[in-house]
VMD Tcl script that draws the C-alpha trace (Angstrom):
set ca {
  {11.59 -1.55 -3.77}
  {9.05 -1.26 -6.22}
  {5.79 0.55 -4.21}
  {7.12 2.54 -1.94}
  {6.14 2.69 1.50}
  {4.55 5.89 3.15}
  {7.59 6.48 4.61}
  {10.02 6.21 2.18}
  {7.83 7.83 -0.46}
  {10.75 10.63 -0.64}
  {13.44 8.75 1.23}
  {15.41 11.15 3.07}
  {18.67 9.27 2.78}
  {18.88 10.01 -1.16}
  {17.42 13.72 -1.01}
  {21.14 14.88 -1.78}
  {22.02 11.52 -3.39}
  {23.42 12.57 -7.08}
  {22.19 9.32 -8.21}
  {18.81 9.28 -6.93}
  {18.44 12.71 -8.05}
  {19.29 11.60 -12.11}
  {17.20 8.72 -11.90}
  {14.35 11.10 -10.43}
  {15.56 13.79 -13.48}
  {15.22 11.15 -16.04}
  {11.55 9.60 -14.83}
  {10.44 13.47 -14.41}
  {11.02 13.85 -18.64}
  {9.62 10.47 -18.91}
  {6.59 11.08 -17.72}
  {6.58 14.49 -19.42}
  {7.33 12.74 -22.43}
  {4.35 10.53 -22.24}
  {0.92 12.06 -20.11}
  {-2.75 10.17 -19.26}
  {-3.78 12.06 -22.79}
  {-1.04 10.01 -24.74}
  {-2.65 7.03 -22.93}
  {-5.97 8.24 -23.85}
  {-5.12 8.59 -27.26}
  {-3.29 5.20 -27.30}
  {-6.54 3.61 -26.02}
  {-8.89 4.73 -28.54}
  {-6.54 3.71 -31.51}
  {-5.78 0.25 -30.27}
  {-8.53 -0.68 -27.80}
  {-6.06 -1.25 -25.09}
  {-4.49 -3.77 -26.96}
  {-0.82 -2.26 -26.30}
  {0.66 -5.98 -27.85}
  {-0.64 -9.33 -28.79}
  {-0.54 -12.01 -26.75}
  {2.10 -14.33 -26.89}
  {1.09 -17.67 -28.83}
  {4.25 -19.31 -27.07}
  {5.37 -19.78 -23.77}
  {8.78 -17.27 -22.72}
  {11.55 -19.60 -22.25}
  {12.50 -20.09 -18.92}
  {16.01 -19.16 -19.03}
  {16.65 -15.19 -19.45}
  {12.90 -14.54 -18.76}
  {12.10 -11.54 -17.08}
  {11.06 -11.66 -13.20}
  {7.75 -10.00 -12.14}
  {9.12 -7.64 -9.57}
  {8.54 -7.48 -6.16}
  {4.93 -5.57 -5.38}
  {3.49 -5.71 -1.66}
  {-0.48 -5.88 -2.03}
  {-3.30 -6.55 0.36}
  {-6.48 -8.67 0.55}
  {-9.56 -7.12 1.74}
  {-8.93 -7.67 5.26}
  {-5.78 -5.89 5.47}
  {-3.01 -8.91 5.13}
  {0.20 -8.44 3.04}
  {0.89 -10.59 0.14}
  {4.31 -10.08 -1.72}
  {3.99 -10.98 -5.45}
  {5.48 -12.89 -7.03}
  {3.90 -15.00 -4.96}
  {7.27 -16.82 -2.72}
  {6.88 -20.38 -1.09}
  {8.42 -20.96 2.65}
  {11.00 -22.96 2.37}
  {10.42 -26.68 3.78}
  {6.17 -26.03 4.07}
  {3.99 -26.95 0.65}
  {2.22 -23.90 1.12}
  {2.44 -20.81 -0.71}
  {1.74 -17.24 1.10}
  {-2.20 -17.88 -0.35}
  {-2.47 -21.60 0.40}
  {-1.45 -24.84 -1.22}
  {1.49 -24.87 -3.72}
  {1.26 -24.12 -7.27}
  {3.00 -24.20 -10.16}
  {2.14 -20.64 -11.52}
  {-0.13 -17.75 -11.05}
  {-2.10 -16.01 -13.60}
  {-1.52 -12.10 -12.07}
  {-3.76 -9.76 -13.55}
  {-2.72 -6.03 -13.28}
  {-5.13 -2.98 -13.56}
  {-4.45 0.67 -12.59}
  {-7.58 2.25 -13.88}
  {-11.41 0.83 -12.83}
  {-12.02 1.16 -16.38}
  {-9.85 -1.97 -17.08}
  {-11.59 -4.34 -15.58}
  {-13.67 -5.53 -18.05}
  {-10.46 -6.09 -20.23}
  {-9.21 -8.16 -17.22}
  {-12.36 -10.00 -17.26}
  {-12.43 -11.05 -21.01}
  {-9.65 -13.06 -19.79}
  {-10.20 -13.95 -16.28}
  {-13.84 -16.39 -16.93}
  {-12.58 -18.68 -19.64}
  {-9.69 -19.21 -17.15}
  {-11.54 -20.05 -14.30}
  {-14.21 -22.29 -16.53}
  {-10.80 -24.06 -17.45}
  {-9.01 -24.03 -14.73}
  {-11.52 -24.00 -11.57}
  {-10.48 -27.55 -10.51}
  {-6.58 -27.49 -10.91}
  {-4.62 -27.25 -8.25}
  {-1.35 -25.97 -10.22}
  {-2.38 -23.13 -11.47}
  {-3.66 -19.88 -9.36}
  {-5.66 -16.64 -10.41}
  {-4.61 -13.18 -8.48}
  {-5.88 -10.02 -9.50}
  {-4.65 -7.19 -8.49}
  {-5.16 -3.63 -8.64}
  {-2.68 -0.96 -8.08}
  {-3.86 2.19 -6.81}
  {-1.22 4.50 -7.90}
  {-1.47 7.00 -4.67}
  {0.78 7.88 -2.08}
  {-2.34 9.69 -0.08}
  {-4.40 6.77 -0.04}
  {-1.54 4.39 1.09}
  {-1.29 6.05 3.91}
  {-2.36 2.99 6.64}
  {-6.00 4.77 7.83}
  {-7.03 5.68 4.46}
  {-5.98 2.21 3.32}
  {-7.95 0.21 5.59}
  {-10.70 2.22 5.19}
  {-10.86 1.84 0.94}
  {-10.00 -1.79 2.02}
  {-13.33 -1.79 3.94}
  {-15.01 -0.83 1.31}
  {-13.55 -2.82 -1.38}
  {-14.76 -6.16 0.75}
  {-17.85 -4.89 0.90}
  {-18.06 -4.22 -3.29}
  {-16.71 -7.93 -3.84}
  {-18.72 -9.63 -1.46}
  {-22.02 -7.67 -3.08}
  {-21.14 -8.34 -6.69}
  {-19.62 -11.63 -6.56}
  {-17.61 -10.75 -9.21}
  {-14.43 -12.69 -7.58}
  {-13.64 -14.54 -4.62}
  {-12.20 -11.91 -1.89}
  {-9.16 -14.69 -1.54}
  {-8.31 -13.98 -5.00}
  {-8.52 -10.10 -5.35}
  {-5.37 -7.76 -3.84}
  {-4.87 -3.98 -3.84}
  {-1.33 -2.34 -3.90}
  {-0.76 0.88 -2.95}
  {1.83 3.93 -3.51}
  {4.03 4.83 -6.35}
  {3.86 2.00 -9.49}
  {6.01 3.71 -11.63}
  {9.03 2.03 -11.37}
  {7.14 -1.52 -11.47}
  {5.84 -0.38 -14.29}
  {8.74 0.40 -16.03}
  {10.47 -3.37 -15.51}
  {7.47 -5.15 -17.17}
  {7.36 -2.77 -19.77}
  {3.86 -1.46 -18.96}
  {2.98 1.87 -21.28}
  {-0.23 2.18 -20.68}
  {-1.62 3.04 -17.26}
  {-5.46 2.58 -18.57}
  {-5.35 -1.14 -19.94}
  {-5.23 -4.42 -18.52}
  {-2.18 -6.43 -18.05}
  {-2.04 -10.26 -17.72}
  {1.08 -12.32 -16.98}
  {1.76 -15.99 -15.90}
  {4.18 -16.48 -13.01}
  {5.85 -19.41 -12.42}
  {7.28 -20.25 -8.49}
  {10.47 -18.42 -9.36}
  {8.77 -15.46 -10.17}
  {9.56 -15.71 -14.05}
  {7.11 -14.18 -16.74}
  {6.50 -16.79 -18.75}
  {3.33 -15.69 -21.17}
  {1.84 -11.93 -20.92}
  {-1.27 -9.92 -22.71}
  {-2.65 -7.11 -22.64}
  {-6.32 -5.25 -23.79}
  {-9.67 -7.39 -24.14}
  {-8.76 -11.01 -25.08}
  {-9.91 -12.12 -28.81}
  {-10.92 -15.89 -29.42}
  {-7.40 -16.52 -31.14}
  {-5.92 -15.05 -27.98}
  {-7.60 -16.78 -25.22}
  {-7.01 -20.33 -26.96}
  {-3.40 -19.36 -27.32}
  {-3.57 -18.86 -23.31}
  {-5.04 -22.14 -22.76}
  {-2.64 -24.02 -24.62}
  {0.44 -21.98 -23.15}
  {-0.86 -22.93 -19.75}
  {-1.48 -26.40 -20.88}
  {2.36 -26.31 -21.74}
  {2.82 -24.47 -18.73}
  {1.47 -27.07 -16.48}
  {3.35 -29.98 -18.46}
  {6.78 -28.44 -17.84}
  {6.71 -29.57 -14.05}
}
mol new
graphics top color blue
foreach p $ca { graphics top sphere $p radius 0.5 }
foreach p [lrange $ca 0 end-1] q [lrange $ca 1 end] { graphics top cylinder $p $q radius 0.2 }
display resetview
Protein backbone atom coordinates (compact mmCIF):
# COMPACT_ATOMS: atom_id res chain seq x y z
CA UNK A 1 0.00 0.00 0.00
CA UNK A 2 1.46 3.05 -1.07
CA UNK A 3 -0.68 6.06 1.00
CA UNK A 4 -1.52 4.74 3.90
CA UNK A 5 -4.79 4.88 5.36
CA UNK A 6 -5.56 6.74 8.74
CA UNK A 7 -5.67 3.67 10.25
CA UNK A 8 -2.87 1.90 9.28
CA UNK A 9 -0.66 4.97 9.37
CA UNK A 10 1.44 2.94 12.17
CA UNK A 11 -0.03 -0.49 11.59
CA UNK A 12 -0.15 -2.22 14.76
CA UNK A 13 0.45 -5.66 13.34
CA UNK A 14 4.23 -4.74 12.38
CA UNK A 15 5.00 -2.52 15.60
CA UNK A 16 7.27 -5.56 16.77
CA UNK A 17 7.72 -6.80 13.18
CA UNK A 18 11.79 -6.99 12.75
CA UNK A 19 11.20 -6.33 9.20
CA UNK A 20 9.00 -3.47 9.30
CA UNK A 21 11.12 -2.03 11.86
CA UNK A 22 14.53 -2.12 9.28
CA UNK A 23 12.64 -0.89 6.51
CA UNK A 24 11.32 2.00 8.93
CA UNK A 25 15.36 2.24 10.22
CA UNK A 26 16.53 2.54 6.73
CA UNK A 27 13.75 5.34 5.40
CA UNK A 28 14.44 7.20 8.92
CA UNK A 29 18.47 7.75 7.57
CA UNK A 30 17.03 8.34 4.24
CA UNK A 31 15.26 11.05 4.92
CA UNK A 32 17.99 12.28 7.28
CA UNK A 33 20.22 11.87 4.53
CA UNK A 34 18.31 14.10 2.26
CA UNK A 35 15.93 17.19 4.12
CA UNK A 36 13.34 19.99 2.33
CA UNK A 37 16.79 22.26 2.43
CA UNK A 38 18.61 19.66 0.10
CA UNK A 39 15.44 20.03 -2.02
CA UNK A 40 15.64 23.66 -1.71
CA UNK A 41 19.02 23.76 -2.73
CA UNK A 42 18.39 21.24 -5.57
CA UNK A 43 15.66 23.62 -6.86
CA UNK A 44 17.54 26.70 -7.19
CA UNK A 45 20.51 24.96 -9.07
CA UNK A 46 18.40 23.12 -11.57
CA UNK A 47 15.03 24.90 -11.71
CA UNK A 48 13.23 21.79 -10.79
CA UNK A 49 14.45 20.17 -13.65
CA UNK A 50 15.58 16.91 -11.57
CA UNK A 51 16.04 15.00 -15.39
CA UNK A 52 15.22 15.66 -18.96
CA UNK A 53 12.49 14.44 -20.50
CA UNK A 54 12.60 11.43 -22.33
CA UNK A 55 12.76 12.06 -26.27
CA UNK A 56 11.62 8.27 -26.63
CA UNK A 57 8.91 6.31 -25.54
CA UNK A 58 9.97 3.45 -22.43
CA UNK A 59 9.59 0.17 -23.99
CA UNK A 60 6.79 -1.64 -22.92
CA UNK A 61 8.33 -4.69 -21.71
CA UNK A 62 10.35 -4.25 -18.23
CA UNK A 63 8.80 -0.73 -17.81
CA UNK A 64 8.18 0.33 -14.51
CA UNK A 65 4.41 0.35 -13.12
CA UNK A 66 3.04 3.61 -11.58
CA UNK A 67 2.08 2.27 -8.21
CA UNK A 68 -1.03 2.03 -6.71
CA UNK A 69 -2.16 5.69 -5.10
CA UNK A 70 -5.92 6.13 -3.84
CA UNK A 71 -6.91 9.92 -4.63
CA UNK A 72 -10.13 11.84 -4.57
CA UNK A 73 -12.08 14.29 -6.78
CA UNK A 74 -13.52 17.27 -5.27
CA UNK A 75 -16.61 15.70 -4.22
CA UNK A 76 -15.15 13.11 -2.14
CA UNK A 77 -15.08 9.86 -4.66
CA UNK A 78 -12.07 7.46 -4.73
CA UNK A 79 -10.09 6.99 -7.80
CA UNK A 80 -7.20 4.33 -7.70
CA UNK A 81 -4.37 5.31 -10.11
CA UNK A 82 -3.21 3.84 -12.31
CA UNK A 83 -6.29 4.33 -13.54
CA UNK A 84 -7.85 0.19 -13.83
CA UNK A 85 -10.71 -0.68 -16.40
CA UNK A 86 -13.71 -3.16 -15.17
CA UNK A 87 -13.38 -6.00 -16.78
CA UNK A 88 -16.15 -6.67 -19.60
CA UNK A 89 -17.51 -2.59 -19.41
CA UNK A 90 -15.54 0.06 -21.93
CA UNK A 91 -15.40 2.34 -19.21
CA UNK A 92 -12.59 3.31 -17.16
CA UNK A 93 -13.10 4.38 -13.28
CA UNK A 94 -13.30 8.28 -14.93
CA UNK A 95 -15.40 7.47 -18.00
CA UNK A 96 -14.85 6.13 -21.47
CA UNK A 97 -11.73 3.96 -22.19
CA UNK A 98 -8.43 5.19 -23.03
CA UNK A 99 -5.38 4.23 -24.10
CA UNK A 100 -3.15 6.22 -21.57
CA UNK A 101 -3.23 8.92 -19.05
CA UNK A 102 -0.98 11.81 -18.79
CA UNK A 103 -0.71 11.83 -14.55
CA UNK A 104 0.74 14.84 -13.35
CA UNK A 105 2.20 14.68 -9.74
CA UNK A 106 2.78 17.75 -7.41
CA UNK A 107 3.49 17.74 -3.63
CA UNK A 108 4.21 21.37 -3.13
CA UNK A 109 1.56 24.39 -4.43
CA UNK A 110 4.61 25.89 -5.69
CA UNK A 111 4.75 23.27 -8.54
CA UNK A 112 2.02 23.98 -10.26
CA UNK A 113 3.10 26.25 -12.61
CA UNK A 114 5.82 23.62 -13.64
CA UNK A 115 2.82 21.23 -14.09
CA UNK A 116 1.19 23.77 -16.15
CA UNK A 117 4.07 24.48 -18.67
CA UNK A 118 3.15 21.09 -19.64
CA UNK A 119 -0.43 20.56 -19.04
CA UNK A 120 -1.90 23.57 -21.94
CA UNK A 121 0.03 22.48 -24.99
CA UNK A 122 -1.43 19.04 -24.07
CA UNK A 123 -4.82 19.90 -23.85
CA UNK A 124 -4.52 22.41 -27.13
CA UNK A 125 -3.29 19.00 -28.70
CA UNK A 126 -5.10 16.68 -27.31
CA UNK A 127 -8.64 18.29 -26.27
CA UNK A 128 -10.54 16.21 -28.90
CA UNK A 129 -8.94 12.65 -28.53
CA UNK A 130 -10.56 10.22 -26.96
CA UNK A 131 -7.34 7.92 -26.24
CA UNK A 132 -5.53 9.86 -24.33
CA UNK A 133 -6.60 11.34 -20.68
CA UNK A 134 -5.13 14.24 -18.45
CA UNK A 135 -5.22 13.61 -14.40
CA UNK A 136 -3.57 15.80 -12.14
CA UNK A 137 -3.03 15.08 -9.01
CA UNK A 138 -1.76 16.44 -5.94
CA UNK A 139 -0.50 14.61 -3.00
CA UNK A 140 -0.84 16.16 0.22
CA UNK A 141 1.79 14.48 2.17
CA UNK A 142 -0.21 14.55 5.74
CA UNK A 143 -1.44 12.02 7.88
CA UNK A 144 -3.51 14.90 9.97
CA UNK A 145 -5.27 16.14 7.11
CA UNK A 146 -6.22 12.61 5.79
CA UNK A 147 -8.01 12.10 8.50
CA UNK A 148 -11.85 11.72 6.76
CA UNK A 149 -13.40 15.28 8.42
CA UNK A 150 -10.43 17.28 7.70
CA UNK A 151 -10.37 15.73 4.22
CA UNK A 152 -13.71 16.57 3.14
CA UNK A 153 -13.49 19.73 4.45
CA UNK A 154 -9.95 20.82 2.31
CA UNK A 155 -11.96 18.88 -0.40
CA UNK A 156 -14.69 21.55 -0.01
CA UNK A 157 -12.56 24.00 -0.44
CA UNK A 158 -10.48 22.79 -3.19
CA UNK A 159 -13.94 22.63 -5.45
CA UNK A 160 -14.58 25.80 -4.61
CA UNK A 161 -10.73 27.17 -5.79
CA UNK A 162 -11.18 25.14 -9.20
CA UNK A 163 -14.52 26.06 -9.98
CA UNK A 164 -13.43 30.02 -9.28
CA UNK A 165 -10.23 29.89 -11.29
CA UNK A 166 -11.06 27.66 -14.01
CA UNK A 167 -7.79 26.60 -14.09
CA UNK A 168 -8.92 22.76 -14.77
CA UNK A 169 -11.94 20.87 -15.10
CA UNK A 170 -12.93 19.49 -11.41
CA UNK A 171 -13.28 15.88 -13.41
CA UNK A 172 -9.73 16.08 -14.11
CA UNK A 173 -8.07 17.27 -10.79
CA UNK A 174 -7.54 14.51 -7.67
CA UNK A 175 -6.01 14.94 -4.21
CA UNK A 176 -4.24 12.01 -2.33
CA UNK A 177 -3.72 12.01 1.03
CA UNK A 178 -1.30 10.43 3.86
CA UNK A 179 2.21 9.25 3.75
CA UNK A 180 3.87 9.49 -0.13
CA UNK A 181 7.05 8.38 0.77
CA UNK A 182 7.16 5.08 -0.27
CA UNK A 183 5.36 6.04 -3.73
CA UNK A 184 7.83 8.21 -4.05
CA UNK A 185 10.56 6.09 -3.73
CA UNK A 186 9.27 3.43 -6.69
CA UNK A 187 9.13 6.23 -9.35
CA UNK A 188 12.24 7.52 -8.31
CA UNK A 189 10.91 10.93 -7.22
CA UNK A 190 13.88 13.11 -5.29
CA UNK A 191 12.45 16.07 -5.15
CA UNK A 192 9.33 16.75 -3.12
CA UNK A 193 9.10 20.57 -4.54
CA UNK A 194 8.98 19.91 -8.45
CA UNK A 195 6.58 18.68 -10.79
CA UNK A 196 6.39 15.22 -12.04
CA UNK A 197 4.75 14.10 -15.33
CA UNK A 198 4.33 10.50 -16.50
CA UNK A 199 2.26 8.73 -19.26
CA UNK A 200 0.31 5.64 -18.21
CA UNK A 201 -0.75 3.23 -20.40
CA UNK A 202 -4.05 0.74 -19.33
CA UNK A 203 -1.62 -1.62 -17.67
CA UNK A 204 -0.36 0.88 -15.55
CA UNK A 205 3.19 1.01 -17.30
CA UNK A 206 5.34 4.32 -17.34
CA UNK A 207 5.96 4.75 -20.60
CA UNK A 208 7.48 8.58 -21.01
CA UNK A 209 8.17 10.82 -17.70
CA UNK A 210 9.49 14.65 -17.02
CA UNK A 211 10.02 16.60 -14.63
CA UNK A 212 10.55 20.77 -13.88
CA UNK A 213 9.02 23.51 -16.35
CA UNK A 214 8.81 22.01 -19.89
CA UNK A 215 11.31 23.73 -22.60
CA UNK A 216 10.14 23.92 -26.37
CA UNK A 217 12.53 20.87 -27.23
CA UNK A 218 10.76 19.07 -24.41
CA UNK A 219 7.18 19.58 -25.01
CA UNK A 220 7.61 18.60 -28.86
CA UNK A 221 9.41 15.52 -27.70
CA UNK A 222 6.02 14.84 -25.60
CA UNK A 223 3.88 15.31 -28.49
CA UNK A 224 5.58 13.05 -30.67
CA UNK A 225 6.01 10.28 -27.85
CA UNK A 226 2.27 10.46 -27.44
CA UNK A 227 1.80 10.50 -31.12
CA UNK A 228 3.80 7.11 -30.92
CA UNK A 229 1.98 6.39 -27.95
CA UNK A 230 -1.36 6.50 -29.51
CA UNK A 231 -0.10 4.52 -32.73
CA UNK A 232 0.99 1.51 -30.68
CA UNK A 233 -2.76 0.39 -30.12
Amino acid sequence: MILLPVGDYFPSRQVFSKEAWEKEWARLADELNRGYFDDFKELKRTGGKVALARQNLLPAIGAVQFPKLTAYDTQGRAVVLPINYVEGSDKSQTGALKKGTLVCLAFRASAQSMIDSWTKLFLTSFHSSQSVELLQVSVVDSWFLSLRPVRSLLLKSMSSSVLSTGSQPPERTLYAFGDSYYFRKELGIPNMLSGYVFLVDTKGRVRWCASGFATAEELASMISCIERFLGEH
